[in-house]
Every structure is written in structure tokens, then in C-alpha cells.
N, C-alpha and C positions, 0 to 999 in steps of 0.2 A: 555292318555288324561285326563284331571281334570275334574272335573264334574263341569259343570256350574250355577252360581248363584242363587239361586230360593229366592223367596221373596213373599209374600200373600198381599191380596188386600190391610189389615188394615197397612200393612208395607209400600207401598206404598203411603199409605195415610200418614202414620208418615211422609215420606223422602218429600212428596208434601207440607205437613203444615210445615218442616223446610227451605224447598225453598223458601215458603211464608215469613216468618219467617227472613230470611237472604239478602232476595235479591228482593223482592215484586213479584207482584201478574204478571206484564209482563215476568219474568224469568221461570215464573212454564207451561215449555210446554212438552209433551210428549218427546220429545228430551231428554231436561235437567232431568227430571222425572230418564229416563232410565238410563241416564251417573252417577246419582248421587247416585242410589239405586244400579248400577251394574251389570243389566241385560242389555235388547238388548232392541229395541224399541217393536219391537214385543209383547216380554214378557211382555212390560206396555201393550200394543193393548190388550194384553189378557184379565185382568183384565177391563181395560177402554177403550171402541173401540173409542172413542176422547175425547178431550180436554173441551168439555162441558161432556157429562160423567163424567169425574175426577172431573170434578167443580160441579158437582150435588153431587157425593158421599161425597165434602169435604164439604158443604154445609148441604148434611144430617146426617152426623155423627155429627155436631158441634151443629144442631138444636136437635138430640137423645140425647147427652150428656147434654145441656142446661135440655130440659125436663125432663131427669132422675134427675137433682138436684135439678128441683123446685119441682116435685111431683106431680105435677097439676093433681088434682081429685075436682068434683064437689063439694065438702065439706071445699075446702078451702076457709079460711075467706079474703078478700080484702088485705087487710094493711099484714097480715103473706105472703100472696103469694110475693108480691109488696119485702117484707125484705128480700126473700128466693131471690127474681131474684136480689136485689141488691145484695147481696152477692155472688151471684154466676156470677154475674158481676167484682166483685171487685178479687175474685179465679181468674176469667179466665181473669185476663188481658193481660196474651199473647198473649193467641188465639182471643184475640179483636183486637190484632194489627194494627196498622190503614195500615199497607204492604198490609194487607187483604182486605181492601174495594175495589181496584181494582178487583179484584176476585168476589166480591159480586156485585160489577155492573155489570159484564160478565154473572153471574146468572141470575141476573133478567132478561136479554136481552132474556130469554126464555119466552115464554107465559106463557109455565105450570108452570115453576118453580115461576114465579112471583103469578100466582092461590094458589099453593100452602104455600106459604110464607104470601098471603092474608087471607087462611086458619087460620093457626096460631094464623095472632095475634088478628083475629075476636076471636077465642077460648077463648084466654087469656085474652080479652079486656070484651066479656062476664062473664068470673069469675072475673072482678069489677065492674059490673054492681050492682047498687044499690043507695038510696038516703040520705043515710048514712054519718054522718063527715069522716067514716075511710073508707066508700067505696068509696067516691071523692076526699081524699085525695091520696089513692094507687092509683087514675086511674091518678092525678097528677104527683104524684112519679115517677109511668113506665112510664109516656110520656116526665120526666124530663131524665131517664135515656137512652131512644132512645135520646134523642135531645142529650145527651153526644155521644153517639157514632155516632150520626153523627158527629157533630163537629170534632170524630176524622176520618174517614169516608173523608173528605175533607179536614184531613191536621192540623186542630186547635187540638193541645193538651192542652188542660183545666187542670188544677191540679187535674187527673182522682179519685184518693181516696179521696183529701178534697171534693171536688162535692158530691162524695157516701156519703161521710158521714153525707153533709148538707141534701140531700135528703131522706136521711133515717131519719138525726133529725124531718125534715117536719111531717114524719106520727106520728099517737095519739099513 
């Protein structure tokens, strides 16, 4: 008999964001999950005991990776943080995919997960705190580049890199 399939959490997270990716955010169920990755249902159970589970873990690894490339430490200036999150907006336009905002409603639908997403951008909203041309102008900028992603979030695809680009011309 063959030995059967084995796959790790972060692999199922790959195979769940290409679900997302291809087919939106209604198709990524535990089910499809297993059929696509190759193991059993189970084997997802194992890793994610449900379907909020998977959507908390796809939700926290996109919010770790986000973080690791803006750098966000106490000493960053307003307007550099604000250029780092545009660009690492403008990098990660797949993973912005607007397939994905069903999925990120499904998140919120959590208490906690909505706390902790409230968490966030209180953090980040505090390192542009200031009364400064270029600290009201970055607090400008990242509330230009949330109002992008919602727009796509509901559908409206705006010409996502000219937008980046005007919003980034905005800051000093």
C-alpha cells in the first residue's frame, strides 16, 4: 500500500490562498481544502478544527507578512512607514485580491478576530500620530490606501498601481 499524502499547516495555507485566488472566498471549505491539497478531510481537521480556524490562520499570516515588510518599530517616521505600507501594498497585489474580501468578512463575523484587527490599526494609526505636514499627510495616505482596498473589497477595481502612485506623490 503507498503511503499517503502528508502536507503541513503552512502548505495548506498555500493550497487555501490559491483557492482563494482562483475560485473566491465561497469555494475555500474544508472539503475543497482536502480535495485540492490531496489529503483526507481529516487530515485538514488536523491542522484547522474549522473553517473559521483556517480563516483566522489565513488572515494571521497575511497580517505577519504585512508586518514583517513594513518594519513597524516605534522610531518610524510617519510619511517612511505610510511609503513602506504603499509599497508593500502595491508587492502584494495578489494577496489583495478582491476573491479575498469575502473571506475577510467571514473574519470579522468573529468578535475576537474583529478586536484584534481593531488592535492593529489603533498601533499603526498611532505611529502617525503627530501635527506635523508629513505626519497628516501619511495619516492621509494610509486612509487613502484602506479606502482602495475597500473599493476593491466590494468589487470597484480602480486602476490599483496609478492610485499607489498618486498617493504616494501626495506625501512631502
Amino acid at each position: 500500500m503507498g503511503r499517503k499524502p502528508t502536507i503541513s499547516r503552512e502548505g495548506l495555507l498555500d493550497v487555501a490562498t490559491e483557492i482563494l485566488r482562483n475560485d473566491g472566498a465561497r469555494a475555500l471549505t474544508i472539503d475543497a481544502l482536502a480535495k485540492a491539497a490531496g489529503i483526507s478531510k481529516g487530515g485538514v481537521q488536523y491542522s484547522f478544527s474549522s473553517k473559521d480556524d483556517l480563516i483566522r490562520a489565513l488572515v494571521s499570516r497575511w497580517t505577519e507578512q504585512i508586518d514583517a515588510l513594513l518594519e513597524l518599530d516605534q522610531q518610524t517616521d510617519p510619511v517612511a512607514l505610510v511609503r513602506r505600507y504603499i509599497h508593500t501594498m502595491r508587492a502584494s497585489e495578489n494577496a489583495m485580491d478582491s476573491k479575498m474580501a469575502g473571506l475577510l468578512i467571514a473574519f470579522y463575523q468573529d468578535h475576537q478576530n474583529l478586536l484584534d484587527t481593531r488592535a492593529w490599526y489603533i498601533s499603526v494609526l498611532a505611529k502617525l500620530e503627530g501635527d506635523s505636514p508629513g505626519a497628516r499627510a501619511a495619516r492621509i495616505a494610509f486612509l487613502a490606501v484602506e479606502g482602495l482596498l475597500m473599493l476593491r473589497a466590494v468589487g470597484v477595481e480602480p486602476p490599483w498601481n496609478q492610485r499607489l502612485d498618486e498617493i504616494e506623490a501626495s506625501l512631502p
